[in-house]
N, C-alpha and C positions, 0 to 999 in steps of 0.2 A: 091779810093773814086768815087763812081758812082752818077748821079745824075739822081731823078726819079722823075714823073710825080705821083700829089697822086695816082692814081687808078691802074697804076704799081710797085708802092712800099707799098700801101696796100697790092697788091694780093703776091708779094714777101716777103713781112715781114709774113701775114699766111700758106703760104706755107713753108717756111724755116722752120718757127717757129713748126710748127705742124712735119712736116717730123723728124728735131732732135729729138724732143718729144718725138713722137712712139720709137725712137730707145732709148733710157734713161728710158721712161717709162716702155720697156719692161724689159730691165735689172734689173729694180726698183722693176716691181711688179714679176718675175721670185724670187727674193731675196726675198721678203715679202710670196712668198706662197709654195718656198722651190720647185719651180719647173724650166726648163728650160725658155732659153729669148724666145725659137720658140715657145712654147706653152703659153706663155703670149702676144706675138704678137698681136693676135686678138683682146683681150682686149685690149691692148696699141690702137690700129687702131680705137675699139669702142669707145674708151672713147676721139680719141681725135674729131671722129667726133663729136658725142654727144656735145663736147665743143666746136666747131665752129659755128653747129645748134643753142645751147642754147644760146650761144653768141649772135649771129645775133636775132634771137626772144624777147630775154630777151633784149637787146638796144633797141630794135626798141619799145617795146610796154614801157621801160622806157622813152625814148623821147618822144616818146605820151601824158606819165603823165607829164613829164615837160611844154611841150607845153598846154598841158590844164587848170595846174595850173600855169600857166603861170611862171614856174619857172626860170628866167633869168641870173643863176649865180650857176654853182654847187660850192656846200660850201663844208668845210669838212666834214661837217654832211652827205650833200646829198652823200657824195664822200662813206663815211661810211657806211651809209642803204645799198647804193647802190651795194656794195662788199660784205655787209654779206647777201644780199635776193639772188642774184647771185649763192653764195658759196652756201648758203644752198637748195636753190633747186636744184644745181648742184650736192651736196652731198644725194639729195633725189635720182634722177634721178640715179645715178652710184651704191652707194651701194647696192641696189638689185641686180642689174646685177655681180657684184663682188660676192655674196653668191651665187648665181645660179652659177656661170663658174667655182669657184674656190671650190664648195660646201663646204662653211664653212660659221658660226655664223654671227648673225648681228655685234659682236662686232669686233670679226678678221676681215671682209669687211669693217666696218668706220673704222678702224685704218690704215687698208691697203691704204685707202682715204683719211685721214689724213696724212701719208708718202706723197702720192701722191702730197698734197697740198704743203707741207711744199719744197718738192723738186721744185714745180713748182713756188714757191714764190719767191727761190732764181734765178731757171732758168732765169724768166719771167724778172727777174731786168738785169741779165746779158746781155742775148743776144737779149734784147732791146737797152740796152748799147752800146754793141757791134756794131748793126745793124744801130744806128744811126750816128754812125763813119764811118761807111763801104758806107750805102746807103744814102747820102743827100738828103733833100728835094731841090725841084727844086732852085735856088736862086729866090726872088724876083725880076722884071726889075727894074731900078732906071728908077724914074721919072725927 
């Protein structure tokens, strides 16, 4: 059990997280386009920066709209919106790029991105899990 400072177990929890990724990802989408993991590599690498970009963009210009409407409390609603405007612009952003590399149809690319999802929904829960056993947050001082 290690214990981190947030902005060192931030940067350790996206690095880890994103590094396993690329390597699962590639085997995932090598499996879904019937070709090797080397040659799905590249994609696996784009798409995970793509999602740490869109990540950081898409937070950041969300907290803006909460602070403007001065929203005080994410609800499950907000929690909601919030995961499906995400997904699907994330889902805008990748699937072209998926039918351009892999040259195939718009439907074989969203499905291939729908895998994607479903794999990363259960990763994202695990070695979260995982990560928070392994790297503790700093303790609070007692006062």
């Amino acid at each position: 059990m290690f214990y981190l400072k947030p902005v060192p177990r931030r940067i350790a929890y996206v690095t880890t997280f994103e590094v396993i990724a690329i390597f699962f990802s590639s085997l995932l989408l090598s499996g879904m386009s019937h070709g090797d993991a080397a040659s799905s590599l590249p994609v696996a690498v784009t798409t995970s920066v793509v999602a740490v970009v869109w990540n950081y963009i898409y937070n950041t210009l969300f907290e803006r709209w909460e602070k403007r409407n001065n929203i005080q409390k994410r609800t499950l609603l907000i929690r909601i919106v919030h995961t499906l405007l995400f997904e699907t612009m994330f889902i805008i952003l990748i699937v072209p790029f998926f039918m351009w590399y892999y040259d195939v149809g718009l439907v074989k690319a969203f499905m291939m991105e729908i895998g994607l999802i479903t794999f990363f929904f259960v990763y994202a829960f695990v070695f979260t899990w995982l990560f928070d056993r392994l790297f503790v947050r700093e303790p609070i001082p007692a006062t």
